[in-house]
C-alpha positions as CSV (number, residue, x, y, z in Angstrom):
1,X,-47.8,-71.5,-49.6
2,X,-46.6,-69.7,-46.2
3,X,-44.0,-73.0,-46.0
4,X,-42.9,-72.2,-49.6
5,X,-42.4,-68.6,-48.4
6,X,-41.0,-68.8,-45.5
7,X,-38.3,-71.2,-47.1
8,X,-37.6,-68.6,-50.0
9,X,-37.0,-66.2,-47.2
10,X,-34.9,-68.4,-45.2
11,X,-32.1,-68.7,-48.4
12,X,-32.8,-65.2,-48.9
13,X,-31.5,-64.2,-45.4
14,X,-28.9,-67.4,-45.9
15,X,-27.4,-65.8,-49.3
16,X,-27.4,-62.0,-47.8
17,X,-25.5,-63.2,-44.5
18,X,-22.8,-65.6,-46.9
19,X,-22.6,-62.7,-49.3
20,X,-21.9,-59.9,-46.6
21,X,-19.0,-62.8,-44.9
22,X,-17.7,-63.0,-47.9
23,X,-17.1,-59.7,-48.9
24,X,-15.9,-58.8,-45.8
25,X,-13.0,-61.5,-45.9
26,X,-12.0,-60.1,-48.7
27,X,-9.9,-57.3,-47.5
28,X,-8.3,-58.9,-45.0
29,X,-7.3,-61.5,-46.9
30,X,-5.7,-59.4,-50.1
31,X,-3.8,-57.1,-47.5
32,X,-2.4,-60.0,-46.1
33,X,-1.2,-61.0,-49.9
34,X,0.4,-58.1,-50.1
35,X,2.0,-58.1,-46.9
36,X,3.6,-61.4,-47.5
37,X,4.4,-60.8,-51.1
38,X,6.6,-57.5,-49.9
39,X,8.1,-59.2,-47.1
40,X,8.9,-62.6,-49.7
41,X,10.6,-60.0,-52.2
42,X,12.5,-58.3,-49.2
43,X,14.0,-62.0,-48.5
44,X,14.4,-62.5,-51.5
45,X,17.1,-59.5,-52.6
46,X,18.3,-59.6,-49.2
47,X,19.1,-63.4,-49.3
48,X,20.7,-62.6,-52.7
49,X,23.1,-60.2,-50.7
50,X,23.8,-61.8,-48.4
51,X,24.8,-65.2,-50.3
52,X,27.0,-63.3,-52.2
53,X,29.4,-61.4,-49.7
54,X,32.8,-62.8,-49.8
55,X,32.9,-62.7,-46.2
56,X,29.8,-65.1,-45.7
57,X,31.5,-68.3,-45.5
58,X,34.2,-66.9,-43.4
59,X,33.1,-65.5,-40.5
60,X,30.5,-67.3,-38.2
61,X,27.4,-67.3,-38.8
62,X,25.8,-65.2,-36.0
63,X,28.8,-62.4,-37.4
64,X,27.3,-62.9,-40.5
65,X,24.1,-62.0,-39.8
66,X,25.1,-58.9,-37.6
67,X,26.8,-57.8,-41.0
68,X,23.7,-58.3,-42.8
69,X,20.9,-56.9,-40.8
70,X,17.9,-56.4,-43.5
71,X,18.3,-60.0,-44.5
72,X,17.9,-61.3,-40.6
73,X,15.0,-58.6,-40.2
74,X,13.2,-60.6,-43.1
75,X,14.1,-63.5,-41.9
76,X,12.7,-62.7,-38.7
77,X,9.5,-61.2,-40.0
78,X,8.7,-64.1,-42.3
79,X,9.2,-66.5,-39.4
80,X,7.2,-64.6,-37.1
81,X,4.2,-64.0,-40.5
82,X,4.1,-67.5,-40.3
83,X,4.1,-68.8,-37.1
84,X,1.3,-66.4,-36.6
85,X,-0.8,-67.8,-39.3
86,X,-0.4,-65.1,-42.0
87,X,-0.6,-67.7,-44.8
88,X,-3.6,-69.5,-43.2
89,X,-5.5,-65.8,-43.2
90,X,-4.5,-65.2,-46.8
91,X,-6.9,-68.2,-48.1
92,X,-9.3,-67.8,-45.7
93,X,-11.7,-66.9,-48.1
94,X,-11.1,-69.8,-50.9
95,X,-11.9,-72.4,-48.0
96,X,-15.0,-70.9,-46.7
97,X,-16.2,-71.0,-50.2
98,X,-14.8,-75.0,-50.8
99,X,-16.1,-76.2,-47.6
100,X,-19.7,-73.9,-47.8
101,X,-19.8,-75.2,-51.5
102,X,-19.1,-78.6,-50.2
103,X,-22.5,-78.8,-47.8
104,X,-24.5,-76.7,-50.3
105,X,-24.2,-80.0,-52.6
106,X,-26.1,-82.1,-50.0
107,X,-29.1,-80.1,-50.6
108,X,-28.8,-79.5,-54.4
109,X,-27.4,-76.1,-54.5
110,X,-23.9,-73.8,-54.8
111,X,-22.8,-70.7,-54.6
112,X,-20.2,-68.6,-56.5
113,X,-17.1,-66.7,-55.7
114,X,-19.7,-63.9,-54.2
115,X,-21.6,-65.8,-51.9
116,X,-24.7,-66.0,-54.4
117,X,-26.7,-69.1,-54.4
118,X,-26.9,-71.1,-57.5
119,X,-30.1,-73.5,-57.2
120,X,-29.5,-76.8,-59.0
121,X,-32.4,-78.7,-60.4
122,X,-33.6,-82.2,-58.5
123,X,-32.6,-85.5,-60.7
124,X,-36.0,-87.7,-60.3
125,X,-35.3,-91.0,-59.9
């Protein structure tokens, strides 16, 4: 019986600590959504502008860019969002869940978006 219990509390303790990681990537991650959906649509326009000046295909490219200096400012930030891992820290959360889903299975169980433990039944064979 004290086994039983002390098991029960284990997953108890397991699914508090998953749940509280969980909810406490979830911030982080949607702020870095947003922060690389602005700087996409920023781009984006910019990108637009600048393919359609006249003067684009005339003057040299590094002229070109000093005429257009939002677009190379986006350019630069979504260079540097990347290189810094920015799209690596917006999933975070979705592979946490995959790959904590993934060793859950070995023991019969899963978890939901949360972090709550879903206790699957033992095939008898």
């Amino acid at each position: 019986m004290s086994l039983e219990r002390n098991a029960c509390e284990d997953l108890k303790a397991f699914e508090r600590r998953l749940t509280e990681i969980v909810a406490c990537s979830q911030p982080g991650a949607y702020r870095w959504r947003v922060i690389l959906a602005i700087v996409s649509v920023c781009l984006a326009v910019t990108a637009y502008y600048w393919l359609s000046d006249p003067l684009t295909n005339m003057v040299p490219l590094y002229q070109s860019l000093c005429n257009h200096p939002f677009f190379t400012l986006s350019s630069l930030a979504i260079i540097i969002l990347m290189l810094s891992g920015a799209h690596r820290k917006m999933v975070a959360p979705s592979v946490l869940m995959s790959r904590t889903r993934e060793v859950l299975s070995d023991y019969h169980m899963s978890c939901d978006d949360t972090g709550k433990l879903i206790l699957r039944p033992r095939s008898v064979t």
